[in-house]
PASEBA-1860 file (N, C-alpha, C; in nm, 3 decimals):
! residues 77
1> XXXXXXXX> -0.985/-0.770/1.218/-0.986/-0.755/1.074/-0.846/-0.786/1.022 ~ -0.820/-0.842/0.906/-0.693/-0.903/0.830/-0.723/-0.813/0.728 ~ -0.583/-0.752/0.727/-0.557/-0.643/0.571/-0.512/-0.754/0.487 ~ -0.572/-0.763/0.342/-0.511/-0.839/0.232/-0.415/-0.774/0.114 ~ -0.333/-0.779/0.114/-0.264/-0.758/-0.029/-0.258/-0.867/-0.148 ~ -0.344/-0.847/-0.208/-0.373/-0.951/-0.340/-0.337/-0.907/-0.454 ~ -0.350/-0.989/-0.562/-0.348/-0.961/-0.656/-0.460/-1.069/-0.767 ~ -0.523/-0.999/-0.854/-0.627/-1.089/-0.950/-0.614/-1.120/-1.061
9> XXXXXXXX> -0.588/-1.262/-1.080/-0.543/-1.331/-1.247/-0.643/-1.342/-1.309 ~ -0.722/-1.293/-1.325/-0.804/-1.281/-1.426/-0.932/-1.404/-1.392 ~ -0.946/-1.497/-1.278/-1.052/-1.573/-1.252/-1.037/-1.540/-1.049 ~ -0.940/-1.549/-1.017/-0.931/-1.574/-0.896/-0.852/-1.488/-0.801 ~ -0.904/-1.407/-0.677/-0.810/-1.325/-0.584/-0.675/-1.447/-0.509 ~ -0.534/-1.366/-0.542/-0.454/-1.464/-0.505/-0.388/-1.357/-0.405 ~ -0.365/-1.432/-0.282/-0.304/-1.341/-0.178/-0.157/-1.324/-0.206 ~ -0.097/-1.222/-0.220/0.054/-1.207/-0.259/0.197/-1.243/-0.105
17> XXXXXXXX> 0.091/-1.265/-0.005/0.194/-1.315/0.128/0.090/-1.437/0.209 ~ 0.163/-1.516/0.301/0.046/-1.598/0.339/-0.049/-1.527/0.460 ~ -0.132/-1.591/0.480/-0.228/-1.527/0.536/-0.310/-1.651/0.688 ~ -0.340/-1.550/0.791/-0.394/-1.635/0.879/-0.517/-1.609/0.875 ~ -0.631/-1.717/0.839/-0.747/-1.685/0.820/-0.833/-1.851/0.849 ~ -0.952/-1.817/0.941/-0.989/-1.966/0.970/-1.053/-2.010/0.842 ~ -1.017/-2.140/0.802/-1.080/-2.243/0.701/-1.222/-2.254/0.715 ~ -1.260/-2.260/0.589/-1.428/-2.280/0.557/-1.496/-2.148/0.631
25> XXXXXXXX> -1.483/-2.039/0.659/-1.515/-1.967/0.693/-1.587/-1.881/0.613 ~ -1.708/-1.805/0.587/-1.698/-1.704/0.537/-1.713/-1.601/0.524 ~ -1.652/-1.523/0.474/-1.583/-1.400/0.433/-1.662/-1.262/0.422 ~ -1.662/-1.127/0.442/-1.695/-1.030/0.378/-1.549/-0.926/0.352 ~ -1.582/-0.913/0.174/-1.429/-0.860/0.151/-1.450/-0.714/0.072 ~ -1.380/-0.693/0.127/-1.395/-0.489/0.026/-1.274/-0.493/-0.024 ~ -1.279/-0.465/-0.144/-1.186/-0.450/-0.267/-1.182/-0.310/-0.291 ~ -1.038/-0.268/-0.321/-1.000/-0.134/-0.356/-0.831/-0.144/-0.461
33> XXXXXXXX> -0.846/-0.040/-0.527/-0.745/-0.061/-0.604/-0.573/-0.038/-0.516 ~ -0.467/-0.029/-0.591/-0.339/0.041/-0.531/-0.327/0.141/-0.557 ~ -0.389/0.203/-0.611/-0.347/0.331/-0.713/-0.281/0.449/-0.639 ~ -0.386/0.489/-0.515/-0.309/0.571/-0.423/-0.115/0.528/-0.346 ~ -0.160/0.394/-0.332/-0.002/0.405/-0.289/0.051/0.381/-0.399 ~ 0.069/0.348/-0.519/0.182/0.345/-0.635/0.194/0.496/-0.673 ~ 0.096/0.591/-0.643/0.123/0.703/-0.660/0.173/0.798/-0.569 ~ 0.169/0.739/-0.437/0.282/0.781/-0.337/0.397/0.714/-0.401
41> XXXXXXXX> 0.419/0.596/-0.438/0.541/0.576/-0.461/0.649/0.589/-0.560 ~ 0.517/0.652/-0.645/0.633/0.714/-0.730/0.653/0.899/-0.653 ~ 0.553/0.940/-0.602/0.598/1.058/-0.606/0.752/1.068/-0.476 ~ 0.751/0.934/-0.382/0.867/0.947/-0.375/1.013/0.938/-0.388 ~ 0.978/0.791/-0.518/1.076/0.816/-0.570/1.119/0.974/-0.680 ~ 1.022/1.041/-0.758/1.088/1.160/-0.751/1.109/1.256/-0.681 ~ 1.080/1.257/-0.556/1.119/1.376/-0.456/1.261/1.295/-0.409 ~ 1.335/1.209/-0.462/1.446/1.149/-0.418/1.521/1.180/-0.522
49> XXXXXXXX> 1.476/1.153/-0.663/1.585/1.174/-0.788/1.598/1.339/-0.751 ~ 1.519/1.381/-0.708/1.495/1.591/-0.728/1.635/1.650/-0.646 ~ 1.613/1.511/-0.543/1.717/1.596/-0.432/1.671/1.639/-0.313 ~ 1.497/1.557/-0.263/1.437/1.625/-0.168/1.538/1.537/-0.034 ~ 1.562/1.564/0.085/1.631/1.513/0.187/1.548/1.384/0.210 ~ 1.641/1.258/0.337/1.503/1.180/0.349/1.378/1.217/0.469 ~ 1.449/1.349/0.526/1.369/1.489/0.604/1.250/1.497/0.571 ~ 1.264/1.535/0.391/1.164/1.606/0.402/1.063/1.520/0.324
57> XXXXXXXX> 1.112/1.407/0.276/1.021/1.294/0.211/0.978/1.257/0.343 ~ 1.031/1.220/0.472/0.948/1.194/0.577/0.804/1.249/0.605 ~ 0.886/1.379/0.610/0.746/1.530/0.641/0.627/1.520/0.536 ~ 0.665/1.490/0.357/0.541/1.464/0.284/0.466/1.316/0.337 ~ 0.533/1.282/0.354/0.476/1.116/0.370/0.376/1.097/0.471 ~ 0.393/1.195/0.550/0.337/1.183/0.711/0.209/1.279/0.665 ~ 0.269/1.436/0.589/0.137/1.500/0.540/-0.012/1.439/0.469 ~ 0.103/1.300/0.380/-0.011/1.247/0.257/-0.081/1.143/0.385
65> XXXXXXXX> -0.011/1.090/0.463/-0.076/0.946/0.528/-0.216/0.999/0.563 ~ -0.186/1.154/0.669/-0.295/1.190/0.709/-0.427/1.225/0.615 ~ -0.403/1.209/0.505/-0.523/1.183/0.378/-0.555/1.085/0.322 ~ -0.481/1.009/0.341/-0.506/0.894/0.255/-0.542/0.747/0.369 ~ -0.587/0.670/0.263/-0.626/0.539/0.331/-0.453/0.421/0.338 ~ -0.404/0.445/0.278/-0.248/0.336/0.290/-0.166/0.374/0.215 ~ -0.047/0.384/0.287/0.097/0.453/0.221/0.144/0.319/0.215 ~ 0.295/0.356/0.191/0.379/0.279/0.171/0.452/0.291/0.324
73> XXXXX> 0.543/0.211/0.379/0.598/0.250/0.525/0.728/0.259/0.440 ~ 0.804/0.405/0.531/0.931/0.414/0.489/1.012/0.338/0.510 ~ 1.043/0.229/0.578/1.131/0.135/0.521/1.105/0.024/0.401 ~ 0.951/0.112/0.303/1.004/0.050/0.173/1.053/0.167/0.024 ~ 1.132/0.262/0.114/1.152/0.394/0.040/1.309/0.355/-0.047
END
């Protein structure tokens, strides 16, 4: 299975990195929003303005992963 990160202009899914995928092939695709990780990502950027360590933003991050379907990886913190 190939994870996609896309994005949609208003006619067409455009992949936002390139992608290895065989030609003329086709496809079954499940679409889901970002919403969960932009909302990890903001909540860590404020547990960073607050003053939380990068300790303990580790420790939430690891708490939320285990709930959620896709974080962000901390080296994009």
């Amino acid at each position: 299975m190939t994870k996609l990160i896309a994005h949609f202009d208003g006619k067409v899914i455009v992949p936002d990195e390139p992608i290895d995928l065989p030609m003329n092939e086709r496809l079954v695709i499940h679409v889901e929003t970002e919403k969960k990780a932009a909302t990890l990502k903001q909540m860590i950027e404020l547990a960073a303005q607050i003053g939380f360590s990068k300790q303990d933003i580790a420790e939430m991050n690891a708490a939320i992963e285990e709930d959620c379907e896709r974080v962000e990886p901390p080296d994009q913190w």
